[in-house]
C-alpha positions as CSV (number, residue, x, y, z in Angstrom):
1,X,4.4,-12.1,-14.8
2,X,3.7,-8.4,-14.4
3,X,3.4,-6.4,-11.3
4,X,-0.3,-6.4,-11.6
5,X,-0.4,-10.1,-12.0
6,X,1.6,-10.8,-9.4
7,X,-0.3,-8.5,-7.2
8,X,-3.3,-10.3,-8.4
9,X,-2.5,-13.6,-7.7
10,X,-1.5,-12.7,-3.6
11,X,-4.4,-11.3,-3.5
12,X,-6.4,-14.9,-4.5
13,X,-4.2,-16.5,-2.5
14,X,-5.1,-14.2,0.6
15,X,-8.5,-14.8,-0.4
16,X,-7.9,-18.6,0.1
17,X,-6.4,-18.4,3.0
18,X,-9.6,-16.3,4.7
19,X,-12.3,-18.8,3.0
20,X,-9.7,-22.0,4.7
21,X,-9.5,-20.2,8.0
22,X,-13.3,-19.2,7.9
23,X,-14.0,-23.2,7.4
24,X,-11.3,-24.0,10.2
25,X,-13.2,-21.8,12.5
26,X,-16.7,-23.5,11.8
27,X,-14.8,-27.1,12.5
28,X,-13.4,-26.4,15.7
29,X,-9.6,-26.3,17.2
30,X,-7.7,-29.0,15.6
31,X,-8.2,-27.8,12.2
32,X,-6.4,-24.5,13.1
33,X,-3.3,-26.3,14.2
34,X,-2.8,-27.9,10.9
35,X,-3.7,-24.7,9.1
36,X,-1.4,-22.8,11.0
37,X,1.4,-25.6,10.6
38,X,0.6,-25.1,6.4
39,X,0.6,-20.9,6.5
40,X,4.0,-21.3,8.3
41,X,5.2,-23.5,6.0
42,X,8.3,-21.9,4.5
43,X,7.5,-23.3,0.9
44,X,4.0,-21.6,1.0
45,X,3.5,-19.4,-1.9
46,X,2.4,-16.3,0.2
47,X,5.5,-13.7,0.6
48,X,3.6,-10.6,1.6
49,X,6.1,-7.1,1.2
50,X,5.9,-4.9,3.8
51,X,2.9,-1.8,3.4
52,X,5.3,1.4,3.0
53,X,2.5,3.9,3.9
54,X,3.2,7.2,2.2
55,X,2.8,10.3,3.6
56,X,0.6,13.5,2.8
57,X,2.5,17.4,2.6
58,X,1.3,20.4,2.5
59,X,2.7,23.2,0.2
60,X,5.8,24.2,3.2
61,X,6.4,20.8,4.0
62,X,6.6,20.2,-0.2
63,X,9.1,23.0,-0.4
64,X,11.4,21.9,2.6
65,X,11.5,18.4,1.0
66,X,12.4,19.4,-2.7
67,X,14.3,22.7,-1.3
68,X,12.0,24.5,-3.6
69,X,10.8,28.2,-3.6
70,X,7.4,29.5,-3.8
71,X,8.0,29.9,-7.3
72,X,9.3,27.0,-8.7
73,X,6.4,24.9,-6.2
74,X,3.7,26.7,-8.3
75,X,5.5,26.1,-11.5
76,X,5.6,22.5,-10.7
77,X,1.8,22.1,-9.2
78,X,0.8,23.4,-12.5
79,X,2.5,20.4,-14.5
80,X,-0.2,18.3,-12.8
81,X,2.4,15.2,-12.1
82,X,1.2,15.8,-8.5
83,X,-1.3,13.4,-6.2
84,X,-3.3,16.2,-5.3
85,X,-5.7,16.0,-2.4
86,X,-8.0,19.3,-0.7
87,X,-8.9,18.8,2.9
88,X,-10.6,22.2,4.5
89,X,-9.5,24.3,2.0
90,X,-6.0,23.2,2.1
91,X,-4.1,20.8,-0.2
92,X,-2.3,18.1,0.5
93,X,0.5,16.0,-1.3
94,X,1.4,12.7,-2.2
95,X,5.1,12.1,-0.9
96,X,6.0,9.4,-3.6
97,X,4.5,11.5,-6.4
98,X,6.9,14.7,-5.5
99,X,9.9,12.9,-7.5
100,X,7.7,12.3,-10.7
């Protein structure tokens, strides 16, 4: 199974999970216990990684991080391998898509 897949299928599973509490909470409190007692299950299927949340730069805090000069930033920008986003006038960087 691919990344994608995989990916995929947490998300149905997720999905489940909401539509089984959403029926737990229209049936009152001792349906919850047993859902919680099968989401803390330690054979249930769910294993959520932790969110890594990435970070935005802008063109100084770019070259501190790569120890890049003005030059060699431009040169690089121009390859287009960069996550590019413009915010008032200024752009901003995709940490993780720096090393590209």
């Amino acid at each position: 199974m691919n990344r994608d897949d995989d990916f995929l299928h947490k998300l149905d599973l997720i999905f489940a999970y909401i539509k089984e509490l959403l029926k737990v909470q229209q049936q009152g409190f001792s349906r919850q216990e047993e859902l919680f007692a099968l989401l803390t299950q330690k054979d249930t299927p769910l294993e959520l990684e932790p969110v890594v949340k990435d970070s935005w730069l802008n063109k100084a805090a770019v070259m501190d991080e790569l120890c890049i000069t003005s030059r060699t930033f431009y040169r690089r920008r121009k390859l287009g391998n960069w996550t590019v986003m413009e915010s008032g006038g200024e752009f901003y960087y995709l940490k993780s898509s720096l090393r590209r």
